[in-house]
Each structure stands twice: as C-alpha cells, then as structure tokens.
C-alpha positions in Angstrom: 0.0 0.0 0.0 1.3 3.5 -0.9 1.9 6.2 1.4 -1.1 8.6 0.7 -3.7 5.6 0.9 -2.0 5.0 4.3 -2.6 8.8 5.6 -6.0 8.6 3.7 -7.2 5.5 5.6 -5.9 6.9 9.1 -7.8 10.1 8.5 -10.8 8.8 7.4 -10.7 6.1 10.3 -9.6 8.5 13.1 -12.6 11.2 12.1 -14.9 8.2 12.1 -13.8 6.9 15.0 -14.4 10.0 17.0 -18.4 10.8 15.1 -19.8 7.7 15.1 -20.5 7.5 18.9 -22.3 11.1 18.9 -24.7 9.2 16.6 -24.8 5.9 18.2 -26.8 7.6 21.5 -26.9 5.3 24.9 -25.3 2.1 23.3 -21.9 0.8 24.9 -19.7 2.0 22.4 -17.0 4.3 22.7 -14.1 5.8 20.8 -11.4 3.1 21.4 -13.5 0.3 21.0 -14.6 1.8 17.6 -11.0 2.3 16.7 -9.8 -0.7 17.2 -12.7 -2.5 15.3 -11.9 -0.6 12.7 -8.6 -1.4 12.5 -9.2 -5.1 13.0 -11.5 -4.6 9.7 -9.3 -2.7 8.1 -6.4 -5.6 8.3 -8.9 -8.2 7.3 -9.8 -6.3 4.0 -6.2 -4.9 3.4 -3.6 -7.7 2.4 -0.4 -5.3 2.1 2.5 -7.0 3.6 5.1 -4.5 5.0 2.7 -1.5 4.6 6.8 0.7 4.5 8.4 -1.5 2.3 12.0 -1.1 3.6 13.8 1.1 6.5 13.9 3.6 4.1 10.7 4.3 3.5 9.8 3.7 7.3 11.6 6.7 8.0 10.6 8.5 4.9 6.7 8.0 6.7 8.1 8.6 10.2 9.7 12.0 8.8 6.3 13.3 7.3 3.8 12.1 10.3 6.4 14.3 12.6 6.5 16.9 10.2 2.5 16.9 9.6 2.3 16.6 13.6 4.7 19.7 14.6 2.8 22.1 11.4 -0.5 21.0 12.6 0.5 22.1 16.2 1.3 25.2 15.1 -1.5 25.9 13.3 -4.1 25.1 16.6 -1.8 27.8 18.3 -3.0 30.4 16.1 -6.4 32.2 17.2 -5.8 35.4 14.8 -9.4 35.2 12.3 -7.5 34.8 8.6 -6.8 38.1 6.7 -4.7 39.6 4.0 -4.0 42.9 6.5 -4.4 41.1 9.7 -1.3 38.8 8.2 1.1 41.7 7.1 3.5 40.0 9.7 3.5 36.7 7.9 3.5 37.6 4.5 6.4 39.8 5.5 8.2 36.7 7.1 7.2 34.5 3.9 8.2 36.4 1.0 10.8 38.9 1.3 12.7 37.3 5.1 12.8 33.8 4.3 13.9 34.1 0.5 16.6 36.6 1.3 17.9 33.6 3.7 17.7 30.9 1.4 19.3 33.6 -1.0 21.9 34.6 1.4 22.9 31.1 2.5 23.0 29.5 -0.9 25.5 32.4 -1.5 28.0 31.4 1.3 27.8 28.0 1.1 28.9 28.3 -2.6 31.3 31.0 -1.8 33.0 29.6 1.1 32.1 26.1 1.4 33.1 25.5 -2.4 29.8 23.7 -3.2 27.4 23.8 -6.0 25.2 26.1 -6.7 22.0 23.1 -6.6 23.5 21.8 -3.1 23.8 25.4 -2.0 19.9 26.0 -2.5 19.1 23.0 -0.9 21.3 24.1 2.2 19.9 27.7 2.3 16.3 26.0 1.9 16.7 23.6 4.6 17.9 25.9 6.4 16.1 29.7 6.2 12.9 28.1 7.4 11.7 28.6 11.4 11.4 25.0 12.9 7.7 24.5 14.0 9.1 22.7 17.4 11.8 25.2 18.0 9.7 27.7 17.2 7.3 26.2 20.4 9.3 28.1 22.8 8.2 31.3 21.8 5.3 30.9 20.0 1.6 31.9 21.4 0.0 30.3 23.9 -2.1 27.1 23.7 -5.4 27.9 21.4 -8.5 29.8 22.3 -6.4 31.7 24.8 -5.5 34.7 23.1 -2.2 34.9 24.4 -0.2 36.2 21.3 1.5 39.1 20.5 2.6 40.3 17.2 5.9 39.0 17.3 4.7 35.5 18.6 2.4 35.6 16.4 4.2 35.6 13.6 6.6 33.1 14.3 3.6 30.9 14.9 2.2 31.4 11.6 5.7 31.2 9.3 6.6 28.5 11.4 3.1 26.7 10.0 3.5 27.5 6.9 7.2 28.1 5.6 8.3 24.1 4.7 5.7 24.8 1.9 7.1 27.6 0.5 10.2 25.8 1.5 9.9 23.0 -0.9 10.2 24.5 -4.4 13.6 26.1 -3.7 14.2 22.0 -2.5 13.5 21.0 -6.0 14.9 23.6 -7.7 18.1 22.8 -6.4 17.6 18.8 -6.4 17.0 20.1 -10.7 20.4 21.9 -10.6 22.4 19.2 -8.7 21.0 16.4 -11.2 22.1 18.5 -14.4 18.6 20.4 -15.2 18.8 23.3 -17.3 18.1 26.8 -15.3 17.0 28.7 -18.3 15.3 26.4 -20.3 12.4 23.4 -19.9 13.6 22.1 -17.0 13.3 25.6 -15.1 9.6 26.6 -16.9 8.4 23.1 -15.5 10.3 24.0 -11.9 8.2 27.1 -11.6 4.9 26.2 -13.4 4.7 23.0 -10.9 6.8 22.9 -8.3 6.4 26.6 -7.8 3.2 27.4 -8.3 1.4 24.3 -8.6 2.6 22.6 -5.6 2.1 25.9 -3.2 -1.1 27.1 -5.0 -2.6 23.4 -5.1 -2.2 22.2 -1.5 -3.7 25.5 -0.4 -6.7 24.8 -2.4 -6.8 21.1 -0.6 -6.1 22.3 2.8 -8.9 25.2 2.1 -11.4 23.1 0.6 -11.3 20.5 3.0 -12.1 22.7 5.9 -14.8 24.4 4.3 -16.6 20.9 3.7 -15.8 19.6 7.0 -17.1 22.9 8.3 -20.3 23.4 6.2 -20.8 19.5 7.3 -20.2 20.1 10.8 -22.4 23.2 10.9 -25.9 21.3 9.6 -25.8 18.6 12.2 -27.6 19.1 15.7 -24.8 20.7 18.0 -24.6 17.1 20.3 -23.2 15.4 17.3 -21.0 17.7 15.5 -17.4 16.7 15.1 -16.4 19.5 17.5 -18.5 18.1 20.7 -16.1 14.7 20.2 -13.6 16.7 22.6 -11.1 14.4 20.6 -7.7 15.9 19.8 -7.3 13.2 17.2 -9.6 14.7 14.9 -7.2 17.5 14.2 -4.6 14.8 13.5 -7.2 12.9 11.2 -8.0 15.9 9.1 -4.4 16.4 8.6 -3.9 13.1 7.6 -6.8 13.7 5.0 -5.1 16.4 3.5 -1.9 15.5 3.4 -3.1 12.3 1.5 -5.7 14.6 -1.1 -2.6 16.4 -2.1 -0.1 14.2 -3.0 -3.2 12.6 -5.0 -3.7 15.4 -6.8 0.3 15.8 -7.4 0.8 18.5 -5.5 3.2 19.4 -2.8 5.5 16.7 -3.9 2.9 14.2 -4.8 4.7 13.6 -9.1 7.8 13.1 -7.7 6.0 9.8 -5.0 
C-alpha cells in the first residue's frame, strides 16, 4: 500500500472513529472500541504485507507524520481570524525574510564552502525556514487563549506555513544538482509546478477541506457535531486527510512519490 492511501485510511478512520458515537446515542460504544474495530476490519480487508516496504521508506513516513504533527501544532496555536491585513507580519516573514535567507545562504555556502550552486539552495532552503518545534518556545499560547503578541504571532504562523514555500527552492536545487537546465524546460516546468502548482494546489486542498468539513459540521444538531467529540485526534485525522488529497492530486511533492 502506498503512502497517501495510508494517511487517507488513518484520517478517514480517526474522524470516524471519533463521530460515530455522537450518533450511536446510549449504546456501549466508545471511541477506542470503535478504533480498534476498525482497525481489525481494516487488516482483514487490506492484504499489504510491510505497509513501508524497507527502513527507508519507514523513515521516509516517520519523517512526514512528525512533520504533519509539529505544522499542525502550530496551526491550533493560532487564534488570529485569517486576513490579508491582519497577516502583514507573515506575509512579510514569507516572502521577502525567508527568500533573502535561502538567497543569502545558498550564496556562502557556494562561496566559502566551495559547493554547488544546486547543493547550496538546498542548504539555504533547509535551512532559512523557522522550525515548527523550536519555534514552540516562543510561540503563542495554547489555542483559544489569546495569548499572542505580534511577534509570537508571527513566528507561529511562518513557522506553519514556511516548509511549503520551502519546498520548491528543494526542487529547484535537487534540478540543478542532477544537471537540469536553469533557463530552459527544466526551469519553466520547476516554476509552473513545483512553484506554483505545488504551493497554490495544496492551499486549495487544505482550504477546501475545511470548508466541507465545516459546512458538514455546521448542519448537524450541535450534540453530534465533530467538535462536541472533545477528541484531539480529529485535528490529526484531518491532517492526515489532507496530506493524503494532495499528494493525489500531485501537489506538494505528490509527481515526484
């Protein structure tokens, strides 16, 4: 079994696993019980062997559920409604800081480290972006307190959202390093998909997925929305679900799977 239907699966089966007893009423069922039936089903129908395939890609998942994990937590730290003008700080942080620092330590790793100019990028990319965990210690409170100030703020939010802006410079230089041409297909196809595709796309995912989920939430009776579960999982589950929709639709990495 590929990686996405794994994260789809989950998500679908941690979501469900946290609804289904706000409809079930007075019956003895509860949220672990459900879980683990459903995973029992789930091994009986799914005949997958080694669902990793080798170490490799063990840690190749292990990487992306702590990096979908540590984004997600930022996220839930954030309380700021979404705006253009209420995110000046971001945007700020996102397009001009973070570039410069990929820009500026690409530039002396090929100047005083001797390497080239695709391994460079790929250093100044790993590199330039805030570390959701590190970021932790000085990022706003836990959510639905309020306690954030500007500054926290917006080390919250780039933090949440840099390692997608993050990843095109990571292919750009992966192109370089493996020979692509920087001025002539190779580079249109890096910034037609890796570019804009990949940011543009996953945004769309991410965006349209909440709206559903919300719309959905908001037409059931309050006692059996998704949000009267109390279940931290479900935030985990929904980014599971996304995760998994975008590499389907090839974006944020998903051609290159």
């Amino acid at each position: 079994m590929e990686d996405p239907a794994i994260y789809l699966i989950v998500g679908v089966l941690v979501i469900l696993a946290a609804w289904i007893p706000l409809f079930l009423g007075r019956l003895p069922l509860s949220l672990p019980m459900i879980a683990v039936g459903g995973g029992l089903l789930l091994g009986l129908i799914v005949h997958s062997g080694d669902p990793f395939g080798t170490p490799a890609g063990l840690m190749r998942t292990l990487s992306e559920f702590a990096l979908l994990v540590s984004v997600l937590g930022a996220g839930l730290k954030i309380d700021r409604r979404f705006s253009v003008a209420g995110w000046l700080s971001t945007w700020r942080l996102l397009a001009l800081v973070m570039p410069l620092s990929i820009a500026a330590i690409a530039f002396a790793a090929h100047v005083f480290l001797g390497t080239g100019w695709g391994v460079a990028i790929i250093f100044g990319a790993a590199l330039a972006p805030t570390d959701p965990v590190l970021a932790s210690d000085y990022s706003s409170g836990p959510p639905g307190v309020g306690e954030e100030g500007e500054t926290k703020f917006a080390l919250t939010s780039e933090a949440g959202l840099n390692d997608g802006l993050a990843y095109p410079f990571v292919a750009l230089g992966l192109m370089l390093a493996g020979g692509g041409d920087h001025t002539g297909p190779d580079f249109a196809r890096w910034v037609l998909v890796d570019l804009l595709w990949n940011i543009v796309g996953a945004v769309v995912v991410g965006a349209a997925l909440g709206y559903v989920m919300a719309r959905v939430n908001a037409k059931l009776p309050r006692e059996r929305r998704l949000s009267a579960s109390n279940s931290g999982l479900v935030a985990v589950g929904l980014a599971f679900l996304a995760y998994a929709l975008a590499v389907y639709v090839h974006t944020f990495g998903g051609g290159e799977r």
